[in-house]
N, C-alpha and C positions, 0 to 999 in steps of 0.2 A: 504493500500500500504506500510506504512509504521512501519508494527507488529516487530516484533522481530525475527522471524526466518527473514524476508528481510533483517534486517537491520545486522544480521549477515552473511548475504550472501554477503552484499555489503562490509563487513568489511575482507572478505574474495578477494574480487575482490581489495581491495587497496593492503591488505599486498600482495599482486601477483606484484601489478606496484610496490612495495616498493623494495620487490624480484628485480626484475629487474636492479631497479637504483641502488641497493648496488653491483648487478654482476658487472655491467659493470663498475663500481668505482674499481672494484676491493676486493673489501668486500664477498669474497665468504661466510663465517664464519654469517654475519648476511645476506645473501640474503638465507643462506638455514632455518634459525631461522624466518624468516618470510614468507619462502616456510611449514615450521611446521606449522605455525601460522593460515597457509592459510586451511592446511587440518584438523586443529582441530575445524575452525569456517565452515568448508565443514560440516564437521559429526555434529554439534552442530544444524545446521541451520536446519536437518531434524527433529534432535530430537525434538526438541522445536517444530518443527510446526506438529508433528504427536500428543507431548503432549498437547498445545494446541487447535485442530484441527481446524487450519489454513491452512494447506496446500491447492497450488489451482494450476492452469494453472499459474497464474501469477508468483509466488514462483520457478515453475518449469519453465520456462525459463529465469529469472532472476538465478536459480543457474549452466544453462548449458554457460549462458553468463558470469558469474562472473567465471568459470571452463576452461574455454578456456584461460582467460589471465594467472589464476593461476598454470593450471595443463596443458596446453599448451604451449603459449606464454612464461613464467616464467622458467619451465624447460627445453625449447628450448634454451634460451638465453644463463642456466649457462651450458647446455653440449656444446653449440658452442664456450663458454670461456674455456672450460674445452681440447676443440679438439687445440682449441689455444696453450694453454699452451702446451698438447702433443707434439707437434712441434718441439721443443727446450726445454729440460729442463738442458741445459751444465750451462747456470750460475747458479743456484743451486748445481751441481752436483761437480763444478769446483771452490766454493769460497774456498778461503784464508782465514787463520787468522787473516783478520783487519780489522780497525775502520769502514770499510763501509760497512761489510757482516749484519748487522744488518739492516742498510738501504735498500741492496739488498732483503733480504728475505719479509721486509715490504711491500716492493714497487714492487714485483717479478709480479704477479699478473696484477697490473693497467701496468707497463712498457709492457709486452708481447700483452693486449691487444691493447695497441698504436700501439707498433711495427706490427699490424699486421693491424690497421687503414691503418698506414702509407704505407703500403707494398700494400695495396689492392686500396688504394682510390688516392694517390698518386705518385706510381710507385716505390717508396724507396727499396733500396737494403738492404735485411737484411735477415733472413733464412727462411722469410717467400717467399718462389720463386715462379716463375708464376704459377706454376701447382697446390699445396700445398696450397695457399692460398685460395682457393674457396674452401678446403675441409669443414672447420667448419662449413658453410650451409649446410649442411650436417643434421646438428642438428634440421634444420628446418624441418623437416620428424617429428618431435616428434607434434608441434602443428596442422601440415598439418592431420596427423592419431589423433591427440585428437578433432579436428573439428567433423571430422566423426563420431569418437565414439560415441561423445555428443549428436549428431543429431541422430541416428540409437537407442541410450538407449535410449529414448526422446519417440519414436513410438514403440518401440520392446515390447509386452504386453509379454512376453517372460522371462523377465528379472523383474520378481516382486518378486519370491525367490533365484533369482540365478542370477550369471552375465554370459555375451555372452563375452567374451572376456575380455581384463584384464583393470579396471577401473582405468580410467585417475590417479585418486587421488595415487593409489599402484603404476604405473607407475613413476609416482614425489616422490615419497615416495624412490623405487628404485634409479632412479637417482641421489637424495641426498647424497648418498654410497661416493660419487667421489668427488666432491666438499669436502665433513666434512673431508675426510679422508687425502686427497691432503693437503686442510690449515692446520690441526695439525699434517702432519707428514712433514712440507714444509722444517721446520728448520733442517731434519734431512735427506732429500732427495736421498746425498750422501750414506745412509746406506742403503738401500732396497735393495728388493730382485728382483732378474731378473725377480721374474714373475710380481709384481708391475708394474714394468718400461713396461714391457710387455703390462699387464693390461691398463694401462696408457695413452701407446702409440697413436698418433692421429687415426690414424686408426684402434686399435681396438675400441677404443672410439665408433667412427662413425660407424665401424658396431655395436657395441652393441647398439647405438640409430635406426637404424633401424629394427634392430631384437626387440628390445621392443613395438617398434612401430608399427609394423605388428602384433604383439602379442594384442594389443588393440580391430584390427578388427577382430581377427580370431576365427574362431568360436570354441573357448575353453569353455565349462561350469564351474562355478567357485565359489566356496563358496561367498555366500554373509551374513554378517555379521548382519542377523536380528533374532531376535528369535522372532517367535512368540507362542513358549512353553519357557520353563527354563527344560527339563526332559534331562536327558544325552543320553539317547538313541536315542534322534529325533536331536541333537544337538551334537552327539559326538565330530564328527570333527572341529564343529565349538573351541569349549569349549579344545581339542589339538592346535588346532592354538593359542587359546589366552594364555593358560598356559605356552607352549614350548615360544611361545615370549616375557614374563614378564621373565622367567626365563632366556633366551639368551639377556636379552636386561642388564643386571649390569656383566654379563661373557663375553661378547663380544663388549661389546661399539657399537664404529661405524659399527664393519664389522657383528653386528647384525639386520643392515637393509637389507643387502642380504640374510640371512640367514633366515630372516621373510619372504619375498617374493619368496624363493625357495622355500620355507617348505610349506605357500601356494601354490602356484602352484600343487606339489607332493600332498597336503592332498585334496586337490580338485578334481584331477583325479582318487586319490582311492575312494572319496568321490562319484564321479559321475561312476567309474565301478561296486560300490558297489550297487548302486541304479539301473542299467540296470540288475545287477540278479537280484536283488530282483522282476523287473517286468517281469522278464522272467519268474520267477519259480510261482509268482502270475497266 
């Protein structure tokens, strides 16, 4: 029960609650470093148990349970802070040159999610108004569709070289994009560009967490990440996805996580049109 892929499954399932408590603090910065945290002991926890062949029933719902808080629960919480913050970004946008814009920028984060405690649970007047406030649930559509996911890969004998739709873990991996990029470019908010603030915005926010979201069940065919050759030719795509993202990930920083996740998407579907001639002309 207690082998070593489990026990990095379950180390997986903390750093997800860890995620959490640091969003809602206000620590977007370390809730996404242990949203990493969480997908690098995801991927480790198979390895390990296919290397020591341990994997069982047990292993495997033990990591759809540890997957739901992490690649769920955990990226629900920070895009419903993230829709928050959408809302109002005028104190950022509108500081002065004094002694307390330091403290504003610090405390920009845990202050908005009060204000919208307060606005919701309380009745409090503040820019968070009756309608606007129930938007950030919104973001609850992301664990409600990674439920599903988890439950459907679990039975789908379908998905043993390929995924049915877009895996909980690239999902979380995606929405990271927003959080990293928001905290280190918070101090500098006033200078962006329309389509940011666009980007940003509460509502595109919310739609972008349900358009992801629907993207998990749908039935998209999509590289999955196993080799079980090393030859380029049965692997091509694979082995373009990982080079093109080592290479975009020290030239693009942050906005190299959307760029991975597009570029998948795109090389999966030439990947899978590629494969329907082949069996046509077979």
């Amino acid at each position: 029960m207690f082998g070593l892929a489990n026990l990095l499954t379950a180390t997986n399932l903390c750093c997800g609650i860890v995620s959490i408590i640091f969003t809602l603090s206000g620590r977007l910065d370390y809730a996404a470093m242990f949203l990493l945290f969480s997908v690098i002991a995801d991927f480790a926890d198979g390895f390990v148990a296919r290397l020591t062949k341990t994997s069982g029933e047990l292993g495997k719902q033990l990591d759809s349970l540890a997957d739901v808080v992490s690649f769920g629960v955990a990226p629900g919480i920070f895009m419903m802070v993230m829709i928050v913050l959408g809302v109002d970004y005028s104190a950022l946008i509108d500081l002065k040159l004094t002694n307390s814009v330091e403290d504003t920028q610090k405390y920009f984060v845990f202050n908005q999610i009060m204000a919208w405690f307060a606005s919701l649970s309380y009745d409090v007047n503040n820019s968070f108004d009756a309608s606007i406030k129930f938007l950030p649930f919104t973001a609850l559509i992301i664990p409600f569709f990674s439920m599903f996911r988890l439950a459907k890969f679990n039975i789908d004998t379908r998905q043993s070289d390929k995924f049915i739709g877009v895996p909980t873990p690239l999902s979380t991996f995606f929405f990271l994009f927003f959080p990293l990029y928001f905290w280190y470019q918070k101090e500098n908010w006033s200078h962006q560009s329309d389509f940011i603030y666009g980007l940003f915005d509460c509502y595109s926010l919310a739609a972008i967490c349900v358009l992801f979201s629907i993207l998990m069940i749908a039935p998209l065919p999509l590289i999955a990440l196993k080799f079980k050759t090393w030859g380029w030719r049965e692997n091509t795509y694979r082995y373009l996805l990982v080079i093109i993202s080592l290479i975009s990930i020290p030239i693009f920083f942050i906005w190299s996580i959307p760029i991975i996740v597009i570029l998948y998407l795109i090389l999966s579907i030439i990947e899978h049109n590629q494969s329907k001639k082949h069996e046509i002309q077979s």
